[in-house]
N, CA, C, O and CB atoms as a CASP TS submission, in Angstrom:
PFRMAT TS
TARGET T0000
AUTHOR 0000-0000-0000
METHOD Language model
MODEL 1
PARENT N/A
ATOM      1  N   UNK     1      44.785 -11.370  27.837  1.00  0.00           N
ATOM      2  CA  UNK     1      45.396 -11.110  29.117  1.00  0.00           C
ATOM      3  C   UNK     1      46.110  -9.756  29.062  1.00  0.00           C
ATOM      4  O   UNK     1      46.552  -9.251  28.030  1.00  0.00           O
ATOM      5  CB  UNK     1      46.375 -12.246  29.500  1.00  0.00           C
ATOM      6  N   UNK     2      46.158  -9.345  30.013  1.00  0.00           N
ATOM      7  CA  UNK     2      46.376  -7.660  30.031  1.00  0.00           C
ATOM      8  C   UNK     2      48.021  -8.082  30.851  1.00  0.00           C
ATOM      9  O   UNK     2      48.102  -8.759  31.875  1.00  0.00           O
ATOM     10  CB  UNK     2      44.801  -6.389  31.267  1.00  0.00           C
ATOM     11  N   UNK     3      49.355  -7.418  30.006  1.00  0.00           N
ATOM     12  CA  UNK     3      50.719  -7.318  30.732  1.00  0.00           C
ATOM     13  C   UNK     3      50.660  -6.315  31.685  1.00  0.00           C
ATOM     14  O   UNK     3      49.961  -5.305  31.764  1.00  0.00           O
ATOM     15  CB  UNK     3      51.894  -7.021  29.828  1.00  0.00           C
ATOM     16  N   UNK     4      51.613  -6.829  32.469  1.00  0.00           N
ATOM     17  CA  UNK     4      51.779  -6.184  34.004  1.00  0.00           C
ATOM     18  C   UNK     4      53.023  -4.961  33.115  1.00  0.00           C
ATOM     19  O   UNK     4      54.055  -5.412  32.617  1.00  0.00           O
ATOM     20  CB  UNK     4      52.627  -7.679  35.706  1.00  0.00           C
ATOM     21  N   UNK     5      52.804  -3.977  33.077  1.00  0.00           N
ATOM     22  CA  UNK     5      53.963  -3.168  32.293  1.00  0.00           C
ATOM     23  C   UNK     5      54.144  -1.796  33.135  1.00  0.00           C
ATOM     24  O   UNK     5      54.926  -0.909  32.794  1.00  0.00           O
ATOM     25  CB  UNK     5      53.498  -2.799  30.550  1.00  0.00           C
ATOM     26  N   UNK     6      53.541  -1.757  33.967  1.00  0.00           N
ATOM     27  CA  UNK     6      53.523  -0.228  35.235  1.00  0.00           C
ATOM     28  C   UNK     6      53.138  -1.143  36.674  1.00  0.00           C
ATOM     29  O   UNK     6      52.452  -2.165  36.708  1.00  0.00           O
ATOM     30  CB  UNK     6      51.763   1.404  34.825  1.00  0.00           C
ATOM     31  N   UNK     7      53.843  -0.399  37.912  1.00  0.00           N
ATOM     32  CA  UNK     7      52.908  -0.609  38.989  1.00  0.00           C
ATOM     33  C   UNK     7      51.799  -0.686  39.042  1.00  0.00           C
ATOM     34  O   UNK     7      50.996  -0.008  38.403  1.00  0.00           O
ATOM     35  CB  UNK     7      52.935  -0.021  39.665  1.00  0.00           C
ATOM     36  N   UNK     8      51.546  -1.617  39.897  1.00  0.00           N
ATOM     37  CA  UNK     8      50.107  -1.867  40.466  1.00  0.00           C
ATOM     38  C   UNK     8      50.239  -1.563  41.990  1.00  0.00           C
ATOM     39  O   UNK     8      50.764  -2.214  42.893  1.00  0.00           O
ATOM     40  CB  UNK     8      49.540  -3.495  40.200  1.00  0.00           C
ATOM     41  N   UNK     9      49.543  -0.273  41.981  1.00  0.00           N
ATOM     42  CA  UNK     9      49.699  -0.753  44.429  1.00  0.00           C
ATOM     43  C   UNK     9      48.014  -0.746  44.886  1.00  0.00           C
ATOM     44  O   UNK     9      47.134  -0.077  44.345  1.00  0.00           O
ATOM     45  CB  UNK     9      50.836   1.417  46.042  1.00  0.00           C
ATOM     46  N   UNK    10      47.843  -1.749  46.108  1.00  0.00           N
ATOM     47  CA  UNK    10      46.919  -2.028  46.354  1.00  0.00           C
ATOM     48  C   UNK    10      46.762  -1.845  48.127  1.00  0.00           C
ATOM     49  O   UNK    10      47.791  -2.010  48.783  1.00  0.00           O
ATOM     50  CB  UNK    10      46.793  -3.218  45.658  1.00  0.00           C
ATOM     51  N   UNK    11      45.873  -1.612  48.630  1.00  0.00           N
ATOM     52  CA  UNK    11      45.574  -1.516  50.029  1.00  0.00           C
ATOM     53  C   UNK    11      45.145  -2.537  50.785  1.00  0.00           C
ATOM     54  O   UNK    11      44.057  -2.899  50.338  1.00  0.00           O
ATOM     55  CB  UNK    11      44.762  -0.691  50.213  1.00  0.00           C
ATOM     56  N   UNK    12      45.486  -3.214  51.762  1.00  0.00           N
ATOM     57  CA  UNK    12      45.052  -4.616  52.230  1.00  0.00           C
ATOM     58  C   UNK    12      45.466  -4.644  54.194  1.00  0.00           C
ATOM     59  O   UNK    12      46.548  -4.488  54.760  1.00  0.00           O
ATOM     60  CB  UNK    12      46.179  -6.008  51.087  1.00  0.00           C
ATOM     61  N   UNK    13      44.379  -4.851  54.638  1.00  0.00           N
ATOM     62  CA  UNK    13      44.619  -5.171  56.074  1.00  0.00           C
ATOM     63  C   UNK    13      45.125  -6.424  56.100  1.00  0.00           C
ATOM     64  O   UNK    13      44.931  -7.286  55.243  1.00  0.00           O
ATOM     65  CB  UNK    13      43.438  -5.094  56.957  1.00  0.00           C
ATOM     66  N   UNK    14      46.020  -6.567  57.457  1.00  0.00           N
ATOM     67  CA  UNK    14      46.391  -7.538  57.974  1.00  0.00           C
ATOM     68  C   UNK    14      46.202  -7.891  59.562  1.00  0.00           C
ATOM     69  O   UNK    14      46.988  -7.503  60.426  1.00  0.00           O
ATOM     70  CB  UNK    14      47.495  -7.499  57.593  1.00  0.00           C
ATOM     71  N   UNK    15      44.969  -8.736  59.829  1.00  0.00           N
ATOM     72  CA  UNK    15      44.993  -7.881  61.671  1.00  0.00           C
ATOM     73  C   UNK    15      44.797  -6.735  61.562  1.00  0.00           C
ATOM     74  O   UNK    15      44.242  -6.311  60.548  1.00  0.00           O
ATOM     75  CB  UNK    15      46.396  -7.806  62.662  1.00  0.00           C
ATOM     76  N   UNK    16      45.138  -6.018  62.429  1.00  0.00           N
ATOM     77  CA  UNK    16      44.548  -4.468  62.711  1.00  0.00           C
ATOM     78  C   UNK    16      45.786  -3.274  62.092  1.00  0.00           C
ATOM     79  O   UNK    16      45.853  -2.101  62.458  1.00  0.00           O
ATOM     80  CB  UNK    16      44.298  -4.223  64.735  1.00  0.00           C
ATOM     81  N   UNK    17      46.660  -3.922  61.119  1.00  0.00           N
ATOM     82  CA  UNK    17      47.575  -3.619  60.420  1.00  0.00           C
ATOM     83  C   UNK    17      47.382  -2.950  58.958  1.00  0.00           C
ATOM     84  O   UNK    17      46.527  -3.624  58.383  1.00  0.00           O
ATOM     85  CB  UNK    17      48.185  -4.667  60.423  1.00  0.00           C
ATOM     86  N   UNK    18      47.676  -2.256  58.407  1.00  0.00           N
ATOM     87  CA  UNK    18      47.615  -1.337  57.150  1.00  0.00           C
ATOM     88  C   UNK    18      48.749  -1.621  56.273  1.00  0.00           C
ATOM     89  O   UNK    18      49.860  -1.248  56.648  1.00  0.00           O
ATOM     90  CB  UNK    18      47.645   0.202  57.508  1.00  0.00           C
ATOM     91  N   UNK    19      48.588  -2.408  54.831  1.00  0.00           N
ATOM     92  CA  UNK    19      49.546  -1.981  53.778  1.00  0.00           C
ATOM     93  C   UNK    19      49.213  -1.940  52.911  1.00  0.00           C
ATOM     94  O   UNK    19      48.076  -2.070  52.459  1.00  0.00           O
ATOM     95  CB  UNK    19      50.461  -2.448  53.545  1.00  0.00           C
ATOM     96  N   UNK    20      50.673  -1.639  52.224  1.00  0.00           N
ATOM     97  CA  UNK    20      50.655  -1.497  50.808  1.00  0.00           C
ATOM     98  C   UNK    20      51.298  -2.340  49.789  1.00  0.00           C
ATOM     99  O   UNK    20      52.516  -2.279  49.620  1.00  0.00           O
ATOM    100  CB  UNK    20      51.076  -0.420  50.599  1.00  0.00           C
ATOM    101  N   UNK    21      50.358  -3.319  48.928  1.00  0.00           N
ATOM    102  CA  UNK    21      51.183  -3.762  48.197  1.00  0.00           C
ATOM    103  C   UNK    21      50.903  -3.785  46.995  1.00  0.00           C
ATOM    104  O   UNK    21      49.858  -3.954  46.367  1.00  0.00           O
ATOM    105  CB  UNK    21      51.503  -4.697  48.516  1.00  0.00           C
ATOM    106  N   UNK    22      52.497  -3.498  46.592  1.00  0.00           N
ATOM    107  CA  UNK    22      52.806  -2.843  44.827  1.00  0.00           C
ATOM    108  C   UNK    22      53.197  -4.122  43.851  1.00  0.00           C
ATOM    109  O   UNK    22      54.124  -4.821  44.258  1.00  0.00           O
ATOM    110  CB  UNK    22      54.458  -1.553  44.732  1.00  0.00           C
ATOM    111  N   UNK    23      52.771  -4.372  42.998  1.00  0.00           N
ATOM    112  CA  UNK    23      53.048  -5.418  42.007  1.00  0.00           C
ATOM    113  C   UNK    23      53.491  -4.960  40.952  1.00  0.00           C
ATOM    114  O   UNK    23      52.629  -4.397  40.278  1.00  0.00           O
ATOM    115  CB  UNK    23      52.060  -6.174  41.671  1.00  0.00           C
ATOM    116  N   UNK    24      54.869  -4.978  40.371  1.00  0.00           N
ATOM    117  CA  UNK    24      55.496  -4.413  39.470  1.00  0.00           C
ATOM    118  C   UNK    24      55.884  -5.428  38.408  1.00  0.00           C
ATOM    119  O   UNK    24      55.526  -6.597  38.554  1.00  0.00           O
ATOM    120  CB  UNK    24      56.525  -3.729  40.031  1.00  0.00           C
ATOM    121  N   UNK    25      56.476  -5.118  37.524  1.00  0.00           N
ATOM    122  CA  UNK    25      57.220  -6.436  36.725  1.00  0.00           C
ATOM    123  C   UNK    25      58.094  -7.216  36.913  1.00  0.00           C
ATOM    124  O   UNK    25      58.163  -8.304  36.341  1.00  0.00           O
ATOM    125  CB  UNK    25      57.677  -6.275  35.835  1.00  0.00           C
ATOM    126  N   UNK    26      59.087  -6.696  37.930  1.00  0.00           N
ATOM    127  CA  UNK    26      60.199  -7.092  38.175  1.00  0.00           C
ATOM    128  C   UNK    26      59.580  -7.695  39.796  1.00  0.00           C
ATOM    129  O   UNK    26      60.055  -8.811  40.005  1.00  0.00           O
ATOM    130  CB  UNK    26      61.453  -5.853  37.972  1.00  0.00           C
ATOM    131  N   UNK    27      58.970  -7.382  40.556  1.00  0.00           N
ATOM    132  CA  UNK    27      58.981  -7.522  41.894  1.00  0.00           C
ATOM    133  C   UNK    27      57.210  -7.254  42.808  1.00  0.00           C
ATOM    134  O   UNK    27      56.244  -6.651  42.341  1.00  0.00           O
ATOM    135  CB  UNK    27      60.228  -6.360  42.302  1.00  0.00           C
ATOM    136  N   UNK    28      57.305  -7.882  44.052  1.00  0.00           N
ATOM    137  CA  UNK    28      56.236  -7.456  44.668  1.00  0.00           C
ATOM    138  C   UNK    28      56.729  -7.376  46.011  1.00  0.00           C
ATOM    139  O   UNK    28      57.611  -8.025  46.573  1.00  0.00           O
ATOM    140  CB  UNK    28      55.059  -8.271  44.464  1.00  0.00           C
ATOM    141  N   UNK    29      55.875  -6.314  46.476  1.00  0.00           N
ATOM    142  CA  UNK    29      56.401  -5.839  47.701  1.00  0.00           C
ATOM    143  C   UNK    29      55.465  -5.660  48.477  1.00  0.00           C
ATOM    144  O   UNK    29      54.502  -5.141  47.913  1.00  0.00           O
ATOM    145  CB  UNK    29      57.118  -4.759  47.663  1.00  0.00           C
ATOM    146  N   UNK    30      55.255  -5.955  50.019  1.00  0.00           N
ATOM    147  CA  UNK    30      54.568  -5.307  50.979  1.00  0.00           C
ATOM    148  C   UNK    30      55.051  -4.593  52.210  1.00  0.00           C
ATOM    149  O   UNK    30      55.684  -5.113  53.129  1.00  0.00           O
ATOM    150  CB  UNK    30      53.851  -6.088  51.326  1.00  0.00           C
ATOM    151  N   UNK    31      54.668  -3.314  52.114  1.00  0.00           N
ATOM    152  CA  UNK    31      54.741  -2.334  53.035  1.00  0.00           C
ATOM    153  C   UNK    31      53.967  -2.090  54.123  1.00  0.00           C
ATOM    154  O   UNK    31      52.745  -2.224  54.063  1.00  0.00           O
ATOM    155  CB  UNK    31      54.710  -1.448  52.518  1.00  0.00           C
ATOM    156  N   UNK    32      54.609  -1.700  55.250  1.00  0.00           N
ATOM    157  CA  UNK    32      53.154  -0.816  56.393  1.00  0.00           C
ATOM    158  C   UNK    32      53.158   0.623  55.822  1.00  0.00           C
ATOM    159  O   UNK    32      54.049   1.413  55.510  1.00  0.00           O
ATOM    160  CB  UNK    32      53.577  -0.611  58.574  1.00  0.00           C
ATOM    161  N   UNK    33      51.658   0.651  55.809  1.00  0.00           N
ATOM    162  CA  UNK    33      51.241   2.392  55.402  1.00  0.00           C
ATOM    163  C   UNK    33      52.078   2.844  56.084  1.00  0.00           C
ATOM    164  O   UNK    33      52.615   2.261  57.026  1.00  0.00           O
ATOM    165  CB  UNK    33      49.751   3.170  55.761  1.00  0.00           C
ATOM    166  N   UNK    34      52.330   4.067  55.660  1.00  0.00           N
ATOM    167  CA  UNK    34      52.929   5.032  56.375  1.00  0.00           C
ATOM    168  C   UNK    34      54.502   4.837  56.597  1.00  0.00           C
ATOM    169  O   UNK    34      55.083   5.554  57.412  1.00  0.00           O
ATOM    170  CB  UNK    34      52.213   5.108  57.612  1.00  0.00           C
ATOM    171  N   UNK    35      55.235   3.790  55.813  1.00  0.00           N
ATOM    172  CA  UNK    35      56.336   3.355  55.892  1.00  0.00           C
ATOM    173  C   UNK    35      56.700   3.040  54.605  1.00  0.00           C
ATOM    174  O   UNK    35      55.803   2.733  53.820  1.00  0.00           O
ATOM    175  CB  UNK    35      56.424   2.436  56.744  1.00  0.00           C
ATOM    176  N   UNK    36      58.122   3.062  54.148  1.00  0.00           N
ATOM    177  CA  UNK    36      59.058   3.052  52.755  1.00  0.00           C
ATOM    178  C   UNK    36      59.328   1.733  52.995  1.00  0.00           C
ATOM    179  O   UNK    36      58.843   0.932  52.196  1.00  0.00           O
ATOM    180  CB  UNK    36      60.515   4.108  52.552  1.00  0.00           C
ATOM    181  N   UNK    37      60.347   1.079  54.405  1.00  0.00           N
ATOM    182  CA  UNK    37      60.831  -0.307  54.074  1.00  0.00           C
ATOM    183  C   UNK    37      59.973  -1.379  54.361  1.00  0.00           C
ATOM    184  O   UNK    37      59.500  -1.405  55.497  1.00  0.00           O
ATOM    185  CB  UNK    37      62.009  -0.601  54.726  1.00  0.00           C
ATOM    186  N   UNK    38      59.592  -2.499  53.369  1.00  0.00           N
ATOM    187  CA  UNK    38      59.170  -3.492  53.943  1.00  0.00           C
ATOM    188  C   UNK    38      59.645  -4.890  53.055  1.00  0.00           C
ATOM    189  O   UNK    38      60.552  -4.847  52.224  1.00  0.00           O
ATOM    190  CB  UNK    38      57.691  -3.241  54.131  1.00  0.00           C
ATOM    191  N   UNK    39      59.086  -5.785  53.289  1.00  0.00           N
ATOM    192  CA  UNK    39      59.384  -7.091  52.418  1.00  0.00           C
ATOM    193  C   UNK    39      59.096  -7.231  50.913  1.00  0.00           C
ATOM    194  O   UNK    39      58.027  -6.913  50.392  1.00  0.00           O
ATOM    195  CB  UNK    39      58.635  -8.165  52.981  1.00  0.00           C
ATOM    196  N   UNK    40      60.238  -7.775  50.222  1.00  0.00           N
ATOM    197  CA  UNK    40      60.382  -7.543  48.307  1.00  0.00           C
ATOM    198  C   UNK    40      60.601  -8.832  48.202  1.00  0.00           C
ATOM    199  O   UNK    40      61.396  -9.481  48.882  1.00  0.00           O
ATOM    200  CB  UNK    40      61.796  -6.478  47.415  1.00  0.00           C
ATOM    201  N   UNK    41      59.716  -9.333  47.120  1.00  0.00           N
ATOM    202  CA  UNK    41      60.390 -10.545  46.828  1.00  0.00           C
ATOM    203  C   UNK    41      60.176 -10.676  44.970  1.00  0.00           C
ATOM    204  O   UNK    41      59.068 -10.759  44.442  1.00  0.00           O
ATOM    205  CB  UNK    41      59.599 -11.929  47.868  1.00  0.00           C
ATOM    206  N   UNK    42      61.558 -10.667  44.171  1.00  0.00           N
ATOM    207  CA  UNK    42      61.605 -10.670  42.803  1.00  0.00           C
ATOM    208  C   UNK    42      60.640 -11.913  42.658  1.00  0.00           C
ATOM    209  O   UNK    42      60.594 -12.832  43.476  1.00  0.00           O
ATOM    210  CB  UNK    42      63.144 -10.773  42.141  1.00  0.00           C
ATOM    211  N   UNK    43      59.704 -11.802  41.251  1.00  0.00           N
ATOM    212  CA  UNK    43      59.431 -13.216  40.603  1.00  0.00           C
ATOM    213  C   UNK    43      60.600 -14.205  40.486  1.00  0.00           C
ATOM    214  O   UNK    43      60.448 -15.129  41.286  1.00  0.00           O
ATOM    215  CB  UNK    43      58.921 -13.025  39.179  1.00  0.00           C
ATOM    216  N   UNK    44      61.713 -14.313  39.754  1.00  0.00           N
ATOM    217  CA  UNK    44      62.481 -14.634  39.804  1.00  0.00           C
ATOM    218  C   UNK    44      63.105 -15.680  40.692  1.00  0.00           C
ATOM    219  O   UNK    44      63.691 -16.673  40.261  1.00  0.00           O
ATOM    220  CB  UNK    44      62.715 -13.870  39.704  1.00  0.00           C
ATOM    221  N   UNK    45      62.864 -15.259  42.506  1.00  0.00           N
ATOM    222  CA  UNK    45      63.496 -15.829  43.294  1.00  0.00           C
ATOM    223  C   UNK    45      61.857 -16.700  43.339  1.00  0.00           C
ATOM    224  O   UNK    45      61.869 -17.765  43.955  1.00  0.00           O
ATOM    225  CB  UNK    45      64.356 -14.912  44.584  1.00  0.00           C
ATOM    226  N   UNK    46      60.977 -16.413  42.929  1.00  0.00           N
ATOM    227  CA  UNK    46      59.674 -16.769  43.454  1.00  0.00           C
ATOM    228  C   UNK    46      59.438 -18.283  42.607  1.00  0.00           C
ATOM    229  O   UNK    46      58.931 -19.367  42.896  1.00  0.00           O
ATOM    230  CB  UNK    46      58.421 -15.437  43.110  1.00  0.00           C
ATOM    231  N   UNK    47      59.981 -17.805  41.637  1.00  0.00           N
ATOM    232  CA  UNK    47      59.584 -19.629  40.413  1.00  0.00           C
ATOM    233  C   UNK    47      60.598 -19.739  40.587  1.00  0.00           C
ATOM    234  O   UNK    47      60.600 -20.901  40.181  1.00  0.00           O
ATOM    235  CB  UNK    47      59.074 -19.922  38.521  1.00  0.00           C
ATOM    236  N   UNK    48      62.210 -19.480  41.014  1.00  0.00           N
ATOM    237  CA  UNK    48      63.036 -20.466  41.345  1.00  0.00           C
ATOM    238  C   UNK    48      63.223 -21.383  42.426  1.00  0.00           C
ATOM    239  O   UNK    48      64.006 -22.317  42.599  1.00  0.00           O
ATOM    240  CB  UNK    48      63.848 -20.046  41.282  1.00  0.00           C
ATOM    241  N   UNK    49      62.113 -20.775  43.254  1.00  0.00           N
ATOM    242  CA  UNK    49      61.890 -21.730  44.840  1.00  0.00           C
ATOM    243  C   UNK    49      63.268 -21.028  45.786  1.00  0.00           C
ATOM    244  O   UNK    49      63.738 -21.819  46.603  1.00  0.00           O
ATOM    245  CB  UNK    49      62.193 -24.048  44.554  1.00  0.00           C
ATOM    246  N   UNK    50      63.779 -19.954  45.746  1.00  0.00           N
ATOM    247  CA  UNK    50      64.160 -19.185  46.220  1.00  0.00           C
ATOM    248  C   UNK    50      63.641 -18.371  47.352  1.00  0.00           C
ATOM    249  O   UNK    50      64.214 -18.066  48.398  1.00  0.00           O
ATOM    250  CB  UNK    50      64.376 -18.794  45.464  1.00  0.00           C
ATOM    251  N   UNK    51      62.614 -18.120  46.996  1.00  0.00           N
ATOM    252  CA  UNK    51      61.462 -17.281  47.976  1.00  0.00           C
ATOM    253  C   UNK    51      62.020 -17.661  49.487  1.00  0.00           C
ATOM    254  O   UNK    51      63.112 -17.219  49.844  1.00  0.00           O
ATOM    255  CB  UNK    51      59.550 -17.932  47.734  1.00  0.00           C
ATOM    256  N   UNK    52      61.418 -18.296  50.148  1.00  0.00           N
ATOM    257  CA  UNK    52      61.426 -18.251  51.586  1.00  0.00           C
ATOM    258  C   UNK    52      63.051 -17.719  51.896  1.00  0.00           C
ATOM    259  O   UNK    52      63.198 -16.946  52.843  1.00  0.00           O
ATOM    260  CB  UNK    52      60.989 -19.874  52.275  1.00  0.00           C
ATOM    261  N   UNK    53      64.172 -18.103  51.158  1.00  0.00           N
ATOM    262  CA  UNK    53      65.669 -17.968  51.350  1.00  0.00           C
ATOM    263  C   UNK    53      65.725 -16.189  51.084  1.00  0.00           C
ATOM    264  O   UNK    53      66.308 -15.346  51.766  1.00  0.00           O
ATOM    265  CB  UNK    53      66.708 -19.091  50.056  1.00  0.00           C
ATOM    266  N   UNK    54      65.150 -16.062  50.222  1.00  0.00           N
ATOM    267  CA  UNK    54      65.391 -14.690  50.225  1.00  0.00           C
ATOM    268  C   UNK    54      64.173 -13.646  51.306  1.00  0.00           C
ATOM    269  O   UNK    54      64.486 -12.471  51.501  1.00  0.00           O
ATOM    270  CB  UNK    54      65.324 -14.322  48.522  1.00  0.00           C
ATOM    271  N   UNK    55      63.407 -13.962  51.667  1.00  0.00           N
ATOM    272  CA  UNK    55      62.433 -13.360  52.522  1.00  0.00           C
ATOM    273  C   UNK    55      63.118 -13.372  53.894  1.00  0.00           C
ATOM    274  O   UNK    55      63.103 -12.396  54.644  1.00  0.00           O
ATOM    275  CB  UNK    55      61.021 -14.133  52.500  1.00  0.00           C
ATOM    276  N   UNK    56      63.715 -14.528  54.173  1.00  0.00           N
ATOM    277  CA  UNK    56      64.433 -14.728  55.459  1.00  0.00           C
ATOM    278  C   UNK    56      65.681 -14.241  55.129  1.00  0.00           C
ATOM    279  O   UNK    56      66.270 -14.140  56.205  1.00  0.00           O
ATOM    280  CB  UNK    56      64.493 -16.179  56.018  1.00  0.00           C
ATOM    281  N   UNK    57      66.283 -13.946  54.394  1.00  0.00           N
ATOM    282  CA  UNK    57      67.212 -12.789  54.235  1.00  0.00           C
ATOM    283  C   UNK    57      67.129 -11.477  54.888  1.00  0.00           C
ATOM    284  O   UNK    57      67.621 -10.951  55.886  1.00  0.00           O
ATOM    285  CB  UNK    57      67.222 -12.496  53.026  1.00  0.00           C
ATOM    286  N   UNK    58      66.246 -11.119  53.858  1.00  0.00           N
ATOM    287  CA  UNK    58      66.050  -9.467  53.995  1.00  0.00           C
ATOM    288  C   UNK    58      65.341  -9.821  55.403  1.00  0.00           C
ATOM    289  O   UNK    58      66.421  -9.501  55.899  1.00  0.00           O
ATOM    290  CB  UNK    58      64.939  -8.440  52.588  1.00  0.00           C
ATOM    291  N   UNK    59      64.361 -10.264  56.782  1.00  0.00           N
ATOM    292  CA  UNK    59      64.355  -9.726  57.674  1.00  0.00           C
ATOM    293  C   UNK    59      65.604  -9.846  58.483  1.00  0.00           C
ATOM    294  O   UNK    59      65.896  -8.885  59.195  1.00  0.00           O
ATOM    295  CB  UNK    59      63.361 -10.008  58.134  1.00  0.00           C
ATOM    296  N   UNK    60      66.495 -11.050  58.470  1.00  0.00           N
ATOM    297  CA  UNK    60      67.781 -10.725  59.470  1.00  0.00           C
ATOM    298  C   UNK    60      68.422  -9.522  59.412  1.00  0.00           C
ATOM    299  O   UNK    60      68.973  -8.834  60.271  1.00  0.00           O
ATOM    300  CB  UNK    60      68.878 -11.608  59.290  1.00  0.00           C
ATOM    301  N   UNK    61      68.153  -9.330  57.625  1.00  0.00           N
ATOM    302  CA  UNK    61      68.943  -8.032  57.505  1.00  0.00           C
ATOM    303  C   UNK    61      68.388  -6.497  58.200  1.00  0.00           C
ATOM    304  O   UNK    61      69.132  -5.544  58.431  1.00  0.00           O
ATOM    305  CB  UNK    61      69.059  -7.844  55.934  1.00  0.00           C
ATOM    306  N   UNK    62      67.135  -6.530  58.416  1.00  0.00           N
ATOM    307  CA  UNK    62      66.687  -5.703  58.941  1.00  0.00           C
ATOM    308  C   UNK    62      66.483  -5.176  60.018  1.00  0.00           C
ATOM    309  O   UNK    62      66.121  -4.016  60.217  1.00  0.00           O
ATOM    310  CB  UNK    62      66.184  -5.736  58.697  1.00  0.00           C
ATOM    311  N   UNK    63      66.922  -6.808  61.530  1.00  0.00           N
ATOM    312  CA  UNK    63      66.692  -6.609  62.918  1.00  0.00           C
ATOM    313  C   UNK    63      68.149  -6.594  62.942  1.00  0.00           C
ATOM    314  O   UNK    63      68.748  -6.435  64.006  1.00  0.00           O
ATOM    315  CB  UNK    63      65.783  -7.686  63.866  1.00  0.00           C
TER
END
């Protein structure tokens, strides 16, 4: 098995939508092309069953 030890970013439609998502060690993230902020979610919060609590975080925090 090959370690995740650098970014990984990948290109993926959504609908008629464009991103980017980066798979790092610490975190994965998806972005809209052409844009810096979008949704992060640590492994961490992800096998602690954290996830949805923290996803619905960061968008309140954002509107």
């Amino acid at each position: 098995m090959t370690p995740l030890d650098k970014p990984l970013r990948r290109e993926l439609s959504i609908g008629d939508q464009r991103y980017t998502l980066t798979i790092d060690p610490e975190r994965l993230k998806l972005v809209e092309k052409g844009r810096r902020k979008g949704l992060e979610l640590r492994w961490s919060e992800l096998v602690s069953g954290d996830a949805a609590l923290a996803v619905a975080l960061q968008a309140s925090l954002e509107n």
